[in-house]
N, C-alpha and C positions, 0 to 999 in steps of 0.2 A: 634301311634307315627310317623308311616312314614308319616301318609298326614300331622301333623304338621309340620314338618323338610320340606314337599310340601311349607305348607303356609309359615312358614319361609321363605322361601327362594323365593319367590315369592314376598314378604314384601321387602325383601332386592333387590330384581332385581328393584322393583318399584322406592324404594328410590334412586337407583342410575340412574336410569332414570330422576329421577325429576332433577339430580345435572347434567346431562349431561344435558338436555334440556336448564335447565338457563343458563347456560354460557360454556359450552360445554368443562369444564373439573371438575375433580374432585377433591377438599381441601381435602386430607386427613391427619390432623395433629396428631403427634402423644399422647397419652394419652393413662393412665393407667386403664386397664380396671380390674386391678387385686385386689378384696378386699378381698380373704380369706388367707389359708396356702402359705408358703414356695412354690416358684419354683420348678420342678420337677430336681429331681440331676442330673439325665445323658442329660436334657437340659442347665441345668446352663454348666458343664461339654463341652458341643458342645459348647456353647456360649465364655469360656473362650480359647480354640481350637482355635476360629475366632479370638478371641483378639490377640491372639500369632502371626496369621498371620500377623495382621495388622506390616507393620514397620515403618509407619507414622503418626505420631498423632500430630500435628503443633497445634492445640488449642485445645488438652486433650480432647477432648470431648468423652474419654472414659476412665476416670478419678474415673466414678462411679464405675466402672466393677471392684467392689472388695469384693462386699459384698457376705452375706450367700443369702439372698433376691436376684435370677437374676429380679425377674419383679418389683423390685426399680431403676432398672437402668437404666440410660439415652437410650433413644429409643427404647425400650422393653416395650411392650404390653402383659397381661397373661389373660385366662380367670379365670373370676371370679367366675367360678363352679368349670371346671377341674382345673387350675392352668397351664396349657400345655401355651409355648411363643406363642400368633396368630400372633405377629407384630412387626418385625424389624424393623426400622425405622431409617437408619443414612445417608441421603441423604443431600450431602452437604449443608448448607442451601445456596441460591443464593440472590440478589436482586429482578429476576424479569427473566421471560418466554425466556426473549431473552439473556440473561446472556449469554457468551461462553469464560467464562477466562477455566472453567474446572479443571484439574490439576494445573495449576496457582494459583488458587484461595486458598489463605493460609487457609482452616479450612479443606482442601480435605485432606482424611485419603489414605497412598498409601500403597500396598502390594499386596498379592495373597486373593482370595475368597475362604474359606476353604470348604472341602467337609466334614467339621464336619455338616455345614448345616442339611446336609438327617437326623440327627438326632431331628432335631426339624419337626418330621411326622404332627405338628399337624397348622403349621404356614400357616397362610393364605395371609399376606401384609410382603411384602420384596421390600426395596426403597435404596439401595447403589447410586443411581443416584450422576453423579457431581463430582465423587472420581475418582481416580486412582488407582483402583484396577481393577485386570484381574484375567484371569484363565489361565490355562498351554500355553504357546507361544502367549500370547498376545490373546487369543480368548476366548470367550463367554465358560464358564463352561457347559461342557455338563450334567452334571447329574442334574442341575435346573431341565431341564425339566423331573426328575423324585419327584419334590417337588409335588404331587399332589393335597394337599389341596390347593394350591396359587390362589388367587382370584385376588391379584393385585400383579405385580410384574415392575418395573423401575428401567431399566439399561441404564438409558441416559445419556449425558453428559461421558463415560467412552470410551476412543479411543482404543476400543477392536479391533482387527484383523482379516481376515479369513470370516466364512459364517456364516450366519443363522442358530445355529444348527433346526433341523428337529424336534426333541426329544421335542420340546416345545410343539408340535402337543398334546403332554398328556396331558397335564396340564388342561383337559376338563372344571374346574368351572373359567377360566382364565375371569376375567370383564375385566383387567383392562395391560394393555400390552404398554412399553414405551420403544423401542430402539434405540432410536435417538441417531444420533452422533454428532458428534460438525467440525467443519469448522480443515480444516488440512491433512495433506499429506497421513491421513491412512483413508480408508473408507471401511466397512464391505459390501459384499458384497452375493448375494443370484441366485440361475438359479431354483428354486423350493420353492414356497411358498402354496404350495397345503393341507402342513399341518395345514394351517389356521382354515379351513374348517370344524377341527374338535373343534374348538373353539367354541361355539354353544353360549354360554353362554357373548360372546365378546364386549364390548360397547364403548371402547376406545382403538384405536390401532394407535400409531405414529412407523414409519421408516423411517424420515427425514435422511436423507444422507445414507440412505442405497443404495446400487448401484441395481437398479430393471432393468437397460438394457438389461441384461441376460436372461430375461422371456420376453415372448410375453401375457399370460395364464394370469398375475395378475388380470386384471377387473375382469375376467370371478369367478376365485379363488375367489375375495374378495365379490362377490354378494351372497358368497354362504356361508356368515358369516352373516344374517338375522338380527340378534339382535345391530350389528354394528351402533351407536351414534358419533362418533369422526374419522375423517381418517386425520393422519398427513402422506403428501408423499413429500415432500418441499426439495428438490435436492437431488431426486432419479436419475437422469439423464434418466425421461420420455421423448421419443420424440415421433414426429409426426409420426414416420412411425408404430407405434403401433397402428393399424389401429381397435383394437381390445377395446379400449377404449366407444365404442357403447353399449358392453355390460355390463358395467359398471350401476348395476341397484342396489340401496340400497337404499329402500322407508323410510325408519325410519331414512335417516344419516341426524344430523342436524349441525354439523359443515365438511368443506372439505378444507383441505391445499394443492394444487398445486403448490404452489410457487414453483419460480428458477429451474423450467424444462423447457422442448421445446417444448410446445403446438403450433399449429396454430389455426387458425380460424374454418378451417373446421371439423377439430376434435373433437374440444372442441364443436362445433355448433353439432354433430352427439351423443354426450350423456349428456349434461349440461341439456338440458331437462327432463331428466327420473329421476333429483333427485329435483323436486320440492318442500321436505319435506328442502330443506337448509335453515339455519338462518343465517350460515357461509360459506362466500365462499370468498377464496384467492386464486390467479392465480397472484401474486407480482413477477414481472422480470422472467414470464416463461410465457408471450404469443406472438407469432409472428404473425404477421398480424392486423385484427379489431379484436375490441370486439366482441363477439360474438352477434349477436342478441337472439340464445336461455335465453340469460342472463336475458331480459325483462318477461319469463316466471317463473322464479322464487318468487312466489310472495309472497313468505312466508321469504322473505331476509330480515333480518336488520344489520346485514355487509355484505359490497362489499368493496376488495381489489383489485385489477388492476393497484398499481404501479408498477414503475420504468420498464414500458414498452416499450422501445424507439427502437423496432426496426421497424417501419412503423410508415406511417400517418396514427395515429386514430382517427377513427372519434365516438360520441358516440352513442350510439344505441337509434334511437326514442322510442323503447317501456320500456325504463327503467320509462316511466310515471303509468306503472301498479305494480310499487313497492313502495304498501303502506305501507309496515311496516317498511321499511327503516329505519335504525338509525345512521347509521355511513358509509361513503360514503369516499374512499382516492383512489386518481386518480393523486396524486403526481409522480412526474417525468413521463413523458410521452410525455412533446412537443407538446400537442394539442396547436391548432392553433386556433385563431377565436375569437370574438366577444365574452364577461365573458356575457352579456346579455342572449344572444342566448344559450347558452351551460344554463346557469342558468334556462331559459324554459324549458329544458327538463327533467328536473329534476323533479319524481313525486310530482304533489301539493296536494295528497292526504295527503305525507307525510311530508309537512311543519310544521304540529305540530307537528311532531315525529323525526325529523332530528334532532342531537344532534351530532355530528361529521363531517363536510367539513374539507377535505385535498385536495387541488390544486395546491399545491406550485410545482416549477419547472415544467411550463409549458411556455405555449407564448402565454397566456388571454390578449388581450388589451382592449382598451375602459375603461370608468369607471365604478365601480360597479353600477348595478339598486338600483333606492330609495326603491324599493319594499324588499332590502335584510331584512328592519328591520320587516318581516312578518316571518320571522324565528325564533320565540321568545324561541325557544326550544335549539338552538345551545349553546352549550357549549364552542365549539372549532370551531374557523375559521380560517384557514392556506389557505394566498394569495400567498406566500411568492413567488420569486422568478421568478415574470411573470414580464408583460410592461403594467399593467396596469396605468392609467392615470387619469386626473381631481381629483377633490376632493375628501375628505372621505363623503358618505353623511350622513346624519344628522339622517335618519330614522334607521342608524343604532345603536343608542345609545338606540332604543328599542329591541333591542336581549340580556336584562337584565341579562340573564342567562349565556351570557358570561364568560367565567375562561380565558379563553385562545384566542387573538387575534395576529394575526401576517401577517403585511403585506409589510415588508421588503423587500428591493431588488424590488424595481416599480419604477416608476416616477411618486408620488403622489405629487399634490402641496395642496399649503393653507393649513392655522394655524390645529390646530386641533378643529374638533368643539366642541361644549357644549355639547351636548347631550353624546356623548364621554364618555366625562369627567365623566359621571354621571353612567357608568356600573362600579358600583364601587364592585359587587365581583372580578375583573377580577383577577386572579390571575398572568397570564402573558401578557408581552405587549410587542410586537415589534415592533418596526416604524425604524428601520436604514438601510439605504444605499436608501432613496429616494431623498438625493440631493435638493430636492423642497421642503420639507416640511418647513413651517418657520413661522414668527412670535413669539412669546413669551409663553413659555412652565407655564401652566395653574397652578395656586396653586393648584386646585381640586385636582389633580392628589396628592395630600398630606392625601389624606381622601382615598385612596385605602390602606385599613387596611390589606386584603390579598394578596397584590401585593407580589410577590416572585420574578419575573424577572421586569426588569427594564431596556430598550433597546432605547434608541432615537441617538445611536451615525450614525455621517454620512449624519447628516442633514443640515438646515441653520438656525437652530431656534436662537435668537437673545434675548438682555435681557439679565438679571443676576435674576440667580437660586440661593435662597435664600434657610435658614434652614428652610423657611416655607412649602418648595416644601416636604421635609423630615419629618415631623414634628409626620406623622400618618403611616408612613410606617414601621411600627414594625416586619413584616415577612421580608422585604424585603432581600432576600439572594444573589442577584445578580445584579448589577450596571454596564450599559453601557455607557458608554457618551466620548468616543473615537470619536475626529476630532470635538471636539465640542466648545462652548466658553471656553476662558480658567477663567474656577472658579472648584478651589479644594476644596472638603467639606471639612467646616470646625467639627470639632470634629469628625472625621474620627474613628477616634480608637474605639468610643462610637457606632458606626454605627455595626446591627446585621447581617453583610455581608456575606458569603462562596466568591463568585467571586464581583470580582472590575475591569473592564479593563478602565482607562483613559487615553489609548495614544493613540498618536498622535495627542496633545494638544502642549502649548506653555509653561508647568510649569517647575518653576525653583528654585533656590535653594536647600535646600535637602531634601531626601526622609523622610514625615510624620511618624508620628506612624499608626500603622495599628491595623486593627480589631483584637481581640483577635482570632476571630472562623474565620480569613480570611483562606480559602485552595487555590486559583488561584486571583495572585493579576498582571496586566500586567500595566505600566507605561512606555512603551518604548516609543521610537520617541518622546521623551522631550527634556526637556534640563538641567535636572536633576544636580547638583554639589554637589561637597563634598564626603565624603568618603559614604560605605557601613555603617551600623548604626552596632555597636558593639552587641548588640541584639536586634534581631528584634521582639521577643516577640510574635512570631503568631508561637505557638506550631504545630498546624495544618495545614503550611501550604505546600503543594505540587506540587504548580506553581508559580513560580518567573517570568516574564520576564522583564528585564529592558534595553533592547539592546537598542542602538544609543542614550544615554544618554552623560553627561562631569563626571561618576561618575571615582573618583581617590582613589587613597592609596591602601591600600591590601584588598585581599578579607580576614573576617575576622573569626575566626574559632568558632564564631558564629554558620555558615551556619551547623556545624557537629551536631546540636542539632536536628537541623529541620530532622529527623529519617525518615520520609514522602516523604522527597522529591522526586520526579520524572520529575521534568523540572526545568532548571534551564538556563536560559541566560541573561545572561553577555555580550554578544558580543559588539563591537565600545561603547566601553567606552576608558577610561583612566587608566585603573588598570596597577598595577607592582607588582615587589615581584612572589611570586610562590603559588601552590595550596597547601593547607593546607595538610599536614599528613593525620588528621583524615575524612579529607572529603572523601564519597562516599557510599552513602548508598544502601541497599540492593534494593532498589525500583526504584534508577533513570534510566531513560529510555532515557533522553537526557539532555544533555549536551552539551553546547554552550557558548564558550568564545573566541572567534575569536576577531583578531584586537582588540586586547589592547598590554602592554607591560609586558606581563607575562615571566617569566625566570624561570630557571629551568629545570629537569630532566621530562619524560614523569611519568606524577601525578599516583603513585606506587599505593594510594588507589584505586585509580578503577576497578584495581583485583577483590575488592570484592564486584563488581557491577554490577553481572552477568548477568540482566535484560538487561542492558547498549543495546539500540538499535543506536542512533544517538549521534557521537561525534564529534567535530567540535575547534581544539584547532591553527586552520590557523593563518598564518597572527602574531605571535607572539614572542616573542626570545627566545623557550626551545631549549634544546642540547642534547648531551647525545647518547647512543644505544635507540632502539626501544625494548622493554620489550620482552623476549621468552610468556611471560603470555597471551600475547596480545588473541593469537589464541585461547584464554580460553573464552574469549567472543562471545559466540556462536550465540546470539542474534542478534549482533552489522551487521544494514541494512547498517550506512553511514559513512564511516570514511576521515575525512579530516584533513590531518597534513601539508600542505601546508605553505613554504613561511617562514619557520624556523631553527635550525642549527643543526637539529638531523645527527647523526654519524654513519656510522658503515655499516654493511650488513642490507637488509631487514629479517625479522625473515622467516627464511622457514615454519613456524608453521601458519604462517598469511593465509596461504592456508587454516586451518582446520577454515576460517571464511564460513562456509557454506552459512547461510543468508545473507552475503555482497553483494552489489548491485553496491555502491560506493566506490571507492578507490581514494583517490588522495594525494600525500605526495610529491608532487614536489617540488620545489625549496630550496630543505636541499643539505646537503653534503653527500649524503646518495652511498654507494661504493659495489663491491661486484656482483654477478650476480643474474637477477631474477627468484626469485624460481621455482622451477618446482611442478609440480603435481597442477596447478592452474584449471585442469578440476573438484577436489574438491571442488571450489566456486558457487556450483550448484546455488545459488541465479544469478547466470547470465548466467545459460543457460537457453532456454528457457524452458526445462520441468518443472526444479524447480526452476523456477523463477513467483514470487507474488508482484503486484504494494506495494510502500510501501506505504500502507493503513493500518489503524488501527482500532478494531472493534469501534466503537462508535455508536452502535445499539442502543442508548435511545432514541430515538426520539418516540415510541411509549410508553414508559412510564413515560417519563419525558419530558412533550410536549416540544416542542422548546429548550430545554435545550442542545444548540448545542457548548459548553465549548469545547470539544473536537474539534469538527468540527474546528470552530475558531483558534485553537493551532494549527492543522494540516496545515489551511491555511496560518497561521505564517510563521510554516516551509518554505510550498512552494515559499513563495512568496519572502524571506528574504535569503536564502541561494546562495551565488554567487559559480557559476560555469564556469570554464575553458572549453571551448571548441568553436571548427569552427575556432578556431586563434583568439580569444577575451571572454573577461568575460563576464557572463550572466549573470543574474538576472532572475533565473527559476521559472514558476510560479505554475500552477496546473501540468503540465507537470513534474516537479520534481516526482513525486510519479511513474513518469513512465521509469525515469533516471536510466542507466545501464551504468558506465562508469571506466575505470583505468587510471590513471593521474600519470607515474613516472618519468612525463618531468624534467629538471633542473639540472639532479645531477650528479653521475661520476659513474653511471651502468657499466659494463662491459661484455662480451659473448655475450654469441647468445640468441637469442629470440626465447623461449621454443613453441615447437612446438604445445603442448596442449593447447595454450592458443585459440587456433581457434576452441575449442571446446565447448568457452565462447560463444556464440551463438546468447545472448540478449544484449550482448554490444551495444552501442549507441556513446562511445565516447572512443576510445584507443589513446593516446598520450604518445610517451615515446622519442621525441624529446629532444636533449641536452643532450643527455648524447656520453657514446661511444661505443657503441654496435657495435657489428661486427657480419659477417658471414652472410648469407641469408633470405630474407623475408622469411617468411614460407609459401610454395608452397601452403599450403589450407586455406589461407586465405580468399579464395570466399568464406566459408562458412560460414562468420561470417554476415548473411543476416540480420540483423538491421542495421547494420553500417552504421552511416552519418556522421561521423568524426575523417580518420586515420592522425597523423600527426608521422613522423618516421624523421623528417628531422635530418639534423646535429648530426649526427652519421656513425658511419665507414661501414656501410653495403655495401655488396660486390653480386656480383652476377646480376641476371635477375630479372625484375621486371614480377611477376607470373601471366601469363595471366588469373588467376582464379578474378584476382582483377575489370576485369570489371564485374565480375556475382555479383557485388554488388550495388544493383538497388538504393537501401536507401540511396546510397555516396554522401555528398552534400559537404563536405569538404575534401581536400586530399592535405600533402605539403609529401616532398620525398624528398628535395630541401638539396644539401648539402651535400652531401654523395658518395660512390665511384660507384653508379651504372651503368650497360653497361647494352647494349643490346637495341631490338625494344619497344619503348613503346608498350602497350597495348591499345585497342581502343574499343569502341563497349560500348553503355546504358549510365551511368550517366558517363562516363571517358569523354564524347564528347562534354557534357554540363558545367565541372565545372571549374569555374574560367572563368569565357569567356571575362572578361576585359584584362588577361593577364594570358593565362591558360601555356606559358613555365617555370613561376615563381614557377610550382609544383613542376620543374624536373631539375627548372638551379643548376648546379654545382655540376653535374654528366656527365662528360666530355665523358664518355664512351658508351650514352646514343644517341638515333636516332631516328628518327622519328617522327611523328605528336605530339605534337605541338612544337617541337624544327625546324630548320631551315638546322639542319642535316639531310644528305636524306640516308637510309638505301638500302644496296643492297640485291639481292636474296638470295646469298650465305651466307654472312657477312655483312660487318654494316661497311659505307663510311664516316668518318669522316674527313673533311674538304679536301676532293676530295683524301685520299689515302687509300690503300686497307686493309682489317683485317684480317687474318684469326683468327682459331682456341683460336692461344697462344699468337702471336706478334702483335703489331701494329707498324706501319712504321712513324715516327712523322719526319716532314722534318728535324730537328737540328740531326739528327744519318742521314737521307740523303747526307748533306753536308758536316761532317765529313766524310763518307767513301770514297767520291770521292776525297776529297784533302787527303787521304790517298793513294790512289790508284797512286795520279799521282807522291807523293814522290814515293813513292818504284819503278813506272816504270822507273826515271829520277837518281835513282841512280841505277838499273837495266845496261842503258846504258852506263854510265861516268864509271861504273868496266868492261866492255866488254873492251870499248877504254882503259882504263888503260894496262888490264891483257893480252891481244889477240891482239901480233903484227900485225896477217895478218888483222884484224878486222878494225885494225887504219891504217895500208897503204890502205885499201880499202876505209876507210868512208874518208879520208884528199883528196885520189885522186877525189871521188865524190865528194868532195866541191869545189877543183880545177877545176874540168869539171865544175861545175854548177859556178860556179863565173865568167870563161871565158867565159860562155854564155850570162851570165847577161853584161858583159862588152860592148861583141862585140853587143847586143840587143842594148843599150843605147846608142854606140856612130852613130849608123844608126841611129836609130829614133831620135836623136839631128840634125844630120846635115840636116835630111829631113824636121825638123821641120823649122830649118833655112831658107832654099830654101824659104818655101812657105810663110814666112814672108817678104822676101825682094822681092818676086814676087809679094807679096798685095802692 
C-alpha cells in the first residue's frame, strides 16, 4: 500500500511537471470528481459556516450551496471513493493573467475566510484568488497553514495586509503556491522566507508585490526549493544592492518573472547564467543599464521579455544569435536606436523558422524594413508600432502568410499598400495609422480579410472612395478606424458587426446615423454633426460615447438613462441646453464630459450614485445653485472641473474627503465663504499618495493591439483645456501628470489655510480674484513642484515669505495687486521669471521694495519713495505738509495772544519795531543821497 501511494504520487508530480513545462502554469478547472454517496455532514456543515461568512455575493455564485448534496455545488470537488471535499474552487473568474480590477470586479465575493475551513482535513486545492476576502485585520489567515493535505493553494488578486505568515512552512505536499497582490497602496510584506525550504514538493511559486527588500537570504532560500518550475517575483522591490542574487541556482526552473524591480546589468550578468534550464524569462521595466550578455547563454529560451526599459542606451547583445528556440521576442518601449536592419541581423537565424512573436514598438528603428523580413514565415505577430521607420512596405513581406496580427503605425511609411499585402488574408489585425505618407487608393482585397477583427488606417492620405465592396467580407470585423480620413460614412452602418467605431475628425454632417446594435465605443467627434441627440439610440451595449466639438443641439435626452453600461460619455462643444436628466447616472460611469455647451440647471443630483465617477468636467456652462454636501462621497473622483459657471454658496467642507483628487478647479462662479480647511486630506496631491492619472489598460498582451483604452486616455489628454501660467492650455500627455487648484474668480473670503502647503505635488495653485486676506503662508517653499502660483488681486497683507524662492519648479508667479510690504525675496527661479517685465509680478503693492521694483530698501526698514519706515508708521509727504502748516498756525496765533494779553510784552515788541523802522529810515535816506552824488558825478 505504501509504495503505491509512492507511485501515485510520483504519477501525479510528473503530470504536473509536464503542465509547468508546456506553458509554465497550471489550468486547473474545477470539476466534479464526486460519483458515489452523500458529502460528509460535519464537511457540508464547515462548508455552509464559510457561506455565512461570505457577506457578498454580487452574481450568487453561491446560489447552489443549498442542497443535502455539498459535492453538487458550485466549486466543490469530492472524492469519489471517500466522499471527503478535495477542491474548493471560487476564484473569481477574471479575463486573463494580467486582469487587476480585483475587488472591483462585480462577481468578487467579499467577507471574512472562516476558520470552519480546518474542518475540511482532507482538501487538497483551495483558490479564493480575485475576492475580497481576508482573515482577522486585513492579513493572511494564519491557521491555512495548518490545512496539511493542500497541494495547491491561490490567494492572489486579495489586498491582504501585514506579513507572510511562517505557518505555511507546513503545508509540506504544497505543488502549487499563488500570492500575488495586485497594484495599490497596501502591499504584504516579508524579512523571512526561509520557511520555503521546507516546501520540498514546490513547483509553482509567485509573490509578485510581495515587498522581499527586507531579506538579503531570498536567492540563497529559494535554491533550496529543488523541485521549483515557476518563479513569479515581478515588483518585489529587488534591487541591485542584493548582491546575493549569484546564488540564485534552480536547474529545473523553466519560467522566471523579474519584472518592475531594479536589476542592473552586473547583477543580472553574475546569475542569469546558472539557470540555463529558462524557456521563460521576463526582466519588463526592472533592468537598468545593458542587456545583459549572460542572456545569449540561455539557449533553451523561447520567451525573452525586456520591455519598457528606458533607463539607458541599450544596445543589444551580439550572442542572442545562439537562441534557437526562440519564439516570442518583445523589446518594446526601450528607445533603441539604430538601423531596423542591423538590429534585425542579430537576431538568431537559426530561429527564423521558429519566431512566432516580434514586439518593437516604441523604440527609434529608422530606415526601412529589409526585403529579407518575408523569411520569417513563422511570425504570427509583428508590432513596428511607434518607431521612424521609413520608405516603403516591402513586398516580400506579404510572404509571412501566418500573419494574425500586423501593426505598423506611428512611422513615416510612404506608398500605396502593396499586393502582396493584400493577400495575408488570415490577418486578424491591422494597423497602418498615424504614417501621414501612406496614400493612394485603399485596395478592395482588403474585403476578402474574412478574420479581420481590427481595422485601423485612420491618419493617413489614402484617397479614393471606399465603397461597400471594401466591406463586403469582413463579417468578424469588431473594430473600425478611419479617423482624419476621406469623408465617406458607411453606409448601412447599423448592419455593420462592430464593438468600436472611431470616425472623427472627418468632415460629416448632418445627423448622427443609426448605429450597430453590439456597438460598445462609438467616437464621432471633431465633425460637424447637427440636429438634436437621437431619442434612442438603440445600441443596448454601449459604453463609450464620444461626440465632442460637434453643432449637436436640443436636450440631452433620457434616452441616455437606458444605456445601464455606460462609462464615458462626452458631450462637450456642442450646442446642448435644458439640464441633465434626473435619471442619468449610472453605477459604472467613470467619466463625464459636457463642457461648453448651454446647459442650466442645479449641480446633476444623480451622480451621487455614480460612485466609480473618476473624471467630471461640467465647465464653461450656465448651472447655479450650492455645490452638493454629497459631492465628497465621490471618493474615486481624480479630476473635477466646474469652471466658468453660476454655482452659489460656500465651498462644501466635505470636498476635502476627495482623497484621490489631483484636479480642482471651479473658478469663475459666485462661489462665497472661506476655503476649507483640513485640505492635507487630498493626499492625491501630495506627493506620497499621489498616482499619475493613468488607468490600468494592461491588454495589450492579450488582446494584441487592442489599444481602445489607450486611445480614450489620449483623448482625455489631449482635449482637456487647462488654466494656468496666466493663459489656457491645451494639455497633452502631460495632463496625466497635472496636480493643480483653480479657486480663481469668485468672492473667497479669509485667510489661506495653512495646510495647504502640505499639498506637495501641486503644479498649478491659483486663487487670484477673489478677497482673501491675512498672510501668505510662511511654508510655502515646501510646495517643491510648483510652476505656477498666482495669488494676485486679493487683500493679502504682510511679507512675502522668503521660503518662496526654495521653489526651484516656479516658472510662473503674479502677486500683483494686493497690500504687500516688505523686501522682495530673491535667489533660484525668483531671478529668472518674467524677464520681459518681471515688476509686473509685484506692481500694486505699494508697500513692497526691492529688486525688481525701482524702490530701493534700507538696512533697517524699507525706503519708499526717499522717506523713512519704521516698525508701524510710514511717513507719506501729504501728513508732512499738513503738520507743518499746522505748526505754523498755532505758533502765529501763539504770538498775536501774547501781544493781546501781556502789556509789558506789546510796549516791548511796538518799541522794537520803532527802533527797527528808525533804522531802516535813517539806512535809506544815506544810501539815497550817496547814491545821488555818484550819478551827477558820472
Amino acid at each position: 500500500m505504501h509504495s503505491r501511494t509512492n507511485l501515485l504520487l510520483l504519477l501525479l508530480i510528473t503530470m504536473s511537471t509536464n503542465l509547468f513545462s508546456s506553458g509554465g502554469t497550471i489550468a486547473l478547472q474545477p470539476q466534479h470528481l464526486h460519483g458515489g454517496s452523500d458529502c460528509i455532514p460535519t464537511e457540508r456543515a464547515a462548508l455552509l459556516a464559510f457561506k455565512k461568512a461570505i457577506t457578498g455575493d454580487p452574481a450568487n455564485r453561491l446560489a447552489s450551496w443549498s442542497g443535502h448534496d455539498c459535492c453538487q455545488w458550485t466549486g466543490i470537488s469530492c472524492s469519489n471513493k471517500t466522499s471527503h471535499v478535495i477542491k474548493l474552487h471560487l476564484g473569481n473568474p477574471r479575463p486573463d493573467d494580467n486582469f487587476e480590477a480585483g475587488c472591483s470586479y462585480h462577481n468578487a465575493l467579499s467577507g471574512e475566510i472562516s476558520h470552519s475551513l480546518l474542518l475540511l482535513k482532507y482538501l487538497e486545492h483551495l483558490d479564493l484568488s480575485m475576492n475580497c476576502m481576508t482573515g482577522p485585520h486585513g492579513h493572511i489567515p494564519l491557521f491555512l497553514g495548518s490545512m496539511e493535505n493542500l497541494r495547491y493553494l491561490n490567494l492572489s488578486g486579495i489586498q491582504f495586509t501585514g506579513r507572510l505568515p511562517p505557518e505555511f512552512g507546513n503545508l509540506s505536499k504544497l505543488q502549487y503556491l499563488d500570492l500575488g497582490g495586485l497594484y495599490g497602496d497596501t502591499q504584504i510584506s516579508t524579512k523571512d522566507i526561509s520557511w520555503l525550504t521546507n516546501l520540498h514538493f514546490l513547483q509553482y511559486l509567485s509573490l509578485r508585490r510581495v515587498n522581499l527588500s527586507g531579506i538579503t537570504e531570498w536567492p540563497e532560500k529559494l535554491s533550496m526549493v529543488p523541485s521549483l518550475r515557476v518563479l513569479r517575483l515581478s515588483s518585489c522591490s529587488i534591487d541591485s544592492s542584493n548582491q546575493l542574487l549569484q546564488h540564485l541556482s534552480l536547474t529545473k526552473l523553466k519560467k522566471l518573472d523579474l519584472s518592475l524591480n531594479n536589476l542592473d546589468e552586473s547583477v543580472a550578468s553574475d546569475w542569469s547564467w546558472k539557470v540555463t534550464s529558462l524557456k521563460y524569462l521576463s526582466i519588463q521595466g526592472g533592468l537598468y543599464g545593458q542587456f545583459p550578455e549572460a542572456i545569449g547563454n540561455m539557449t533553451s529560451l523561447q520567451v525573452l521579455d525586456l520591455s519598457d526599459n528606458t533607463n539607458g542606451n541599450l544596445m543589444i547583445p551580439g550572442n542572442l544569435k545562439n537562441l534557437c528556440s526562440l519564439k516570442i521576442l518583445d523589446l518594446s518601449n526601450n528607445w533603441i536606436e539604430g538601423d531596423i536592419t542591423v538590429f534585425m541581423e542579430k537576431l538568431p537565424r537559426c530561429a527564423w523558422d521558429k519566431l512566432q512573436d516580434l514586439r518593437l514598438r516604441g523604440n527609434k528603428f529608422t530606415v526601412t524594413l529589409p526585403n529579407w523580413i518575408g523569411q520569417f514565415t513563422t511570425l504570427t505577430i509583428l508590432d513596428l508600432s511607434d518607431n521612424n521607420l521609413t520608405g516603403k512596405i516591402p513586398p516580400e513581406l506579404g510572404n509571412c502568410k501566418s500573419l494574425n496580427t500586423l501593426d505598423l503605425s506611428f512611422n513615416n511609411i510612404v506608398g500605396p499598400l502593396t499586393t502582396e499585402v493584400r493577400h495575408i488574408s488570415g490577418l486578424i489585425t491591422l494597423q497602418l495609422s498615424n504614417n501621414q505618407l501612406i496614400n493612394g487608393t485603399v485596395p478592395t482585397e482588403i474585403g476578402a480579410f474574412g478574420n479581420l477583427t481590427c481595422f485601423d488606417l485612420s491618419n493617413n492620405n489614402f484617397s479614393g472612395v471606399i465603397t461597400e465592396e471594401h466591406f463586403a467580407g469582413l463579417v468578424s470585423l469588431k473594430r473600425l478606424d478611419l479617423a482624419i480620413f476621406p469623408d465617406w460614412l458607411p453606409e448601412h452602418l447599423r448592419s455593420m458587426p462592430l464593438f468600436e467605431l472611431n470616425l472623427s475628425s472627418n468632415q460629416f454632417t448632418g445627423s448622427i446615423p443609426g448605429l450597430p446594435i453590439n456597438i460598445s465605443m462609438l467616437d464621432m467627434s471633431n465633425n460637424s454633426f447637427s440636429g438634436t441627440l437621437p431619442s434612442d439610440l438603440e445600441a443596448p451595449q454601449l459604453q463609450r460615447l464620444l461626440l465632442y466639438s460637434n453643432r449637436i443641439g436640443g436636450r440631452i435626452p433620457e434616452s441616455l438613462c437606458k444605456l445601464q453600461y455606460m462609462d464615458f460619455l462626452d458631450l462637450s462643444f456642442n450646442l446642448l441646453v435644458g439640464g441633465i436628466p434626473r435619471c442619468f447616472g449610472t453605477e459604472y460611469l467613470n467619466f463625464f464630459l459636457i463642457s461648453n455647451n448651454r446647459l442650466t440647471g442645479n449641480f446633476p443630483a444623480s451622480l451621487q450614485h455614480s460612485t466609480d465617477l473618476e473624471f467630471l468636467d461640467l465647465s464653461c456652462n450656465k448651472f447655479f445653485g450650492k455645490l452638493p454636501s454629497w459631492i465628497g462621497n465621490l471618493k474615486s473622483l481624480q479630476f473635477l472641473q466646474l469652471r466658468n459657471n453660476a454655482f452659489s454658496g460656500n465651498i462644501p467642507a466635505n470636498i476635502t474627503y476627495l482623497s484621490s483628487l489631483q484636479y480642482l478647479d471651479i473658478s469663475g462662479n459666485n462661489l462665497s465663504g472661506v476655503i476649507p480647511r483640513y485640505l492635507s486630506n487630498m493626499t492625491g496631491m501630495i506627493m506620497k499618495g499621489y498616482r499619475p492619472l493613468y488607468f490600468n489598460y494592461d491588454s495589450y498582451y492579450t488582446v494584441p493591439n487592442d489599444d481602445m483604452v489607450l486611445n480614450t486616455i489620449s483623448y482625455i489628454e489631449e482635449i482637456l483645456p487647462i488654466t494656468t501660467k496666466g493663459q489656457q492650455l491645451r494639455y497633452g500627455n502631460g495632463l496625466a501628470y497635472f496636480v493643480g487648484i483653480d479657486l480663481s474668480g469668485n468672492s473667497l473670503t479669509g485667510e489661506i489655510p495653512s495646510d495647504i502647503t502640505s499639498l506637495d505635488a501641486l503644479i498649478n495653485w491659483n486663487l487670484s480674484s477673489n478677497f482673501l486676506s491675512g498672510k501668505i503662508p510662511d511654508d510655502i517653499g515646501g510646495l517643491e513642484s510648483l510652476e505656477s502660483l498666482d495669488l494676485s488681486m486679493n487683500k493679502l497683507l504682510g511679507e512675502i515669505p522668503s521660503s518662496l524662492s526654495n521653489l526651484t519648479s516656479l516658472s510662473y508667479l503674479n502677486l500683483s495687486y494686493n497690500s504687500l510690504s516688505g523686501r522682495i525675496p530673491t535667489g533660484h527661479q525668483l531671478d529668472t521669471l518674467n524677464t520681459d517685465n518681471p515688476s509686473s509680478m509685484y506692481t500694486g503693492n505699494s508697500g513692497l521694495c526691492g529688486p525688481p521694483l525701482q524702490t530701493v530698501c534700507s538696512e533697517s526698514g524699507v525706503l519708499v519713495h526717499g522717506y523713512p519706515r519704521n516698525n508701524s508708521v510710514e511717513l507719506e509727504p501729504m501728513s508732512f505738509y499738513l503738520g507743518l502748516l499746522l505748526g505754523f498756525v498755532v505758533g502765529l496765533w501763539m504770538v498775536c495772544c501774547a501781544l493781546l494779553f501781556l502789556k509789558t510784552w506789546r510796549i516791548a515788541y511796538f518799541l522794537l519795531f520803532d527802533t527797527l523802522c528808525d533804522r531802516i529810515s535813517v539806512f535809506a535816506v544815506l544810501n539815497w543821497a550817496c547814491l545821488t552824488r555818484m550819478e551827477s558825478t558820472e
